[in-house]
C-alpha positions in Angstrom: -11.6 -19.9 -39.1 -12.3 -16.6 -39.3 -15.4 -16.4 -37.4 -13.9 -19.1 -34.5 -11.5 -16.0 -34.4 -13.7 -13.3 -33.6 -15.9 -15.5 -31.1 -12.3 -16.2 -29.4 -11.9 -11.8 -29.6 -15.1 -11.4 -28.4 -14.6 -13.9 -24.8 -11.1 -12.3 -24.6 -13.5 -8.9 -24.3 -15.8 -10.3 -21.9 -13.1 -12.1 -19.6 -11.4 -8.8 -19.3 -14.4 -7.0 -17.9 -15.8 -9.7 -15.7 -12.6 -8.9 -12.8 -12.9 -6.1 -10.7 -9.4 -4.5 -11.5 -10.3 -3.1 -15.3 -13.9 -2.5 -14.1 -12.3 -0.3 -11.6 -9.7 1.8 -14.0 -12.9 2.6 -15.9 -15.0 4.0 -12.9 -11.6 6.1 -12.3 -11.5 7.1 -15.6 -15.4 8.5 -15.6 -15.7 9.4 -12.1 -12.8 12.3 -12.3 -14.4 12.9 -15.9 -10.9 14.1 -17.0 -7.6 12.3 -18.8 -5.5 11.0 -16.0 -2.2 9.7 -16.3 -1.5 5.8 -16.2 0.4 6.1 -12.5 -2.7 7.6 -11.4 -5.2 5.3 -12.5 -2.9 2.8 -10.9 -2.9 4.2 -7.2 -6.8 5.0 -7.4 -7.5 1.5 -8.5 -5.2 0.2 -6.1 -3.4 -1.9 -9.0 0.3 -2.0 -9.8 1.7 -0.2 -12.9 2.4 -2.5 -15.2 -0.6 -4.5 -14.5 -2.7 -1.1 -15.0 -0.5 -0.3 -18.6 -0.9 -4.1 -19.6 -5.1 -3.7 -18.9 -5.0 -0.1 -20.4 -3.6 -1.7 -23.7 -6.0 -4.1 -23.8 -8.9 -1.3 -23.4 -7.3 0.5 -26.4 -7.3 -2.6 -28.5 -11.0 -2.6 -27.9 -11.3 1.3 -28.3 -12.9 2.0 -24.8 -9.7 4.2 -24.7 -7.1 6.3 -26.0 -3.8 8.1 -25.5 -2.4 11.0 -26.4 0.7 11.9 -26.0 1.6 15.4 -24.7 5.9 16.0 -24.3 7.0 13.0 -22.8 3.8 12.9 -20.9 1.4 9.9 -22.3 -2.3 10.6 -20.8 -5.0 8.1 -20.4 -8.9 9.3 -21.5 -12.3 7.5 -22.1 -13.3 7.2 -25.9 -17.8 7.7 -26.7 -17.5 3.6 -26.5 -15.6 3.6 -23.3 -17.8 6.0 -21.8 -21.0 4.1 -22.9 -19.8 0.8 -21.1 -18.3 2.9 -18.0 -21.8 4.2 -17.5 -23.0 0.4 -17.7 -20.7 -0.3 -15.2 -21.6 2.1 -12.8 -25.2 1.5 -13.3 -24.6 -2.0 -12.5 -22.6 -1.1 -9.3 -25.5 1.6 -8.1 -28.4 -1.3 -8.6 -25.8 -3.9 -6.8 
């Protein structure tokens, strides 16, 4: 059971970098090489809001982000992990 669940964690993972939307938020994310806030990332990845907050949760459940909260400001920025698989990303993009 247990490891049926983390093969079913691990394709949730994979399905969620395989579209172009989340691949997109972290390209945004390392190109401007600076925390951004979540309205932001949405217009530069030319993605609505709450689909941009629903896929930035996601990202923090698999730490490839994190957010810190500053006033009533909540800020978006790449964690080492997210910044190792960003770089993948863009490699992949260059060579493509």
């Amino acid at each position: 059971m247990l490891i049926q669940q983390e093969t079913q964690n691990e394709e949730k993972i994979t399905n969620l970098f395989l579209r172009e939307k989340p691949i997109a938020l972290l390209l945004c994310l390392l190109n401007n090489n600076k925390i951004q806030y979540p309205s932001l990332l949405a217009k530069e990845s030319k993605c609505t809001y709450s689909h941009t907050v629903h896929l930035l949760q996601k990202m923090e459940k698999a730490n490839l982000i994190n957010f810190q909260k500053k006033g009533r400001l909540k800020l978006v920025g790449l964690t080492n992990k997210g910044e190792a698989v960003s770089e993948l990303f863009k490699q992949l993009h260059k060579t493509l």
